[in-house]
C-alpha positions in Angstrom: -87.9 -224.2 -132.0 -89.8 -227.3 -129.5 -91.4 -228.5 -133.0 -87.9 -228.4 -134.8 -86.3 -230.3 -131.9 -89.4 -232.8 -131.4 -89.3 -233.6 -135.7 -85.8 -234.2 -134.8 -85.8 -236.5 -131.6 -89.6 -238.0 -131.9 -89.0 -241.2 -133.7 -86.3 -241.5 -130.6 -88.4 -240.5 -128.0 -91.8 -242.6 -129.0 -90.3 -245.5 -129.9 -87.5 -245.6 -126.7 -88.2 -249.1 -125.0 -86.5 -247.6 -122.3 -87.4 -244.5 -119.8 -86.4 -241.5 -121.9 -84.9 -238.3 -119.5 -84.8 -234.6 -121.8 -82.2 -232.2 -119.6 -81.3 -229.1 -120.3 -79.8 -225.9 -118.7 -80.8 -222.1 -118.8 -82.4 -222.0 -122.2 -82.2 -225.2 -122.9 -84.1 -226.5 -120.1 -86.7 -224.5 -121.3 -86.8 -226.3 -124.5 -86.3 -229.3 -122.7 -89.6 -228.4 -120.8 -91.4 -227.8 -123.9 -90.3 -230.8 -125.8 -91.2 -232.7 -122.7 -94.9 -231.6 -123.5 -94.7 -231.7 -127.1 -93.8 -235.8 -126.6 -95.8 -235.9 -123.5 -98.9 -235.0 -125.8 -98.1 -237.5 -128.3 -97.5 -240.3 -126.2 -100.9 -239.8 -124.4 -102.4 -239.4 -128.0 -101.2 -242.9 -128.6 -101.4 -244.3 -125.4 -98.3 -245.5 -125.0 -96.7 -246.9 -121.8 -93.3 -244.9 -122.6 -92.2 -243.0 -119.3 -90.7 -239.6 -120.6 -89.6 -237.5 -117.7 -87.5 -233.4 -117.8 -84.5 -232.5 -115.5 -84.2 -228.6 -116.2 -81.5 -226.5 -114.2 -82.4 -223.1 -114.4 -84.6 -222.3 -116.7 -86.0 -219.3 -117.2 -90.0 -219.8 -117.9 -91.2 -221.1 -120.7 -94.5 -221.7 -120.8 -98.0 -221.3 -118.6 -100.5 -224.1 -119.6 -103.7 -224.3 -118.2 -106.5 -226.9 -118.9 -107.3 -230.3 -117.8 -104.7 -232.2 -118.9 -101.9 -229.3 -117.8 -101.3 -231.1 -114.6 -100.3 -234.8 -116.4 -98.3 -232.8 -118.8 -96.3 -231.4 -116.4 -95.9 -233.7 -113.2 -92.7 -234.9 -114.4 -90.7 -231.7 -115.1 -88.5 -231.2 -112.3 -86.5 -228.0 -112.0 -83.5 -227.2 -109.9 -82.7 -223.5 -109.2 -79.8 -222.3 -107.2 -81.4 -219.6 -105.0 -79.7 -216.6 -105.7 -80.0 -217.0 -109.3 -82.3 -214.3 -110.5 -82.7 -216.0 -114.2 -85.5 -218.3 -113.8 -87.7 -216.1 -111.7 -88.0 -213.4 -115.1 -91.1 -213.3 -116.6 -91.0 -210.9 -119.9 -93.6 -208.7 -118.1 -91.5 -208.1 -114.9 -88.4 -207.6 -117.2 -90.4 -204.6 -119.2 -91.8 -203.2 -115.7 -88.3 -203.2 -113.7 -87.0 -201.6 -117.1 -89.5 -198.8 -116.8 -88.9 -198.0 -113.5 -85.4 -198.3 -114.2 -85.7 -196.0 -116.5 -87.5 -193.3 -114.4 -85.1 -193.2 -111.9 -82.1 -192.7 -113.9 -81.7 -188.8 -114.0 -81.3 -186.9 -117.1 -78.0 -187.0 -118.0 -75.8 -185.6 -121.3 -73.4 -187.0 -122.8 -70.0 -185.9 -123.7 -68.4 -187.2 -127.1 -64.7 -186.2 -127.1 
């Protein structure tokens, strides 16, 4: 989906003379996080001067990079979480472990089909 939204937005976004903000919220700043480092690889590719920054409000995580250049990907991705919203603290993994437990502590039950 990032590479559908970046064909769509690139010629935008790389050839913006002005400062170019990506928003999103929930899922969509998610995406806006990735297509923040989809374009932020590009312009570093071409060394352009374009500033390109990400406002994302609750997102749920999207990605885990790692590498040298993972810190000037990301230092302009900035998130805002309210903090009682459990949403962008779910990684898949914890999701499948609570299940499990979940699961084990619900007691055998039948069901009834009238």
């Amino acid at each position: 989906v990032g590479k559908e939204i970046w064909n769509k937005y690139k010629d935008y976004i790389l050839k913006s003379d002005s400062p170019v903000v990506i928003t999103g919220h929930s899922r969509g700043g998610a995406l806006a996080e990735v297509l923040h480092v989809i374009a932020k690889k590009e312009l570093l590719k071409q060394n352009s001067p374009s500033q390109i920054y990400c406002m994302a409000y609750a997102p749920p995580p999207s990605m885990y990079l790692t590498g040298k250049d993972a810190r000037e990907l990301t230092k302009d991705i900035h998130g805002f979480v309210n903090g009682v919203d459990v949403v962008p603290r779910f990684f898949i993994d914890d999701i499948i472990d609570d299940f499990i437990v979940f699961l084990e502590d619900v007691p055998k039950c039948r069901c009834l089909t009238i």
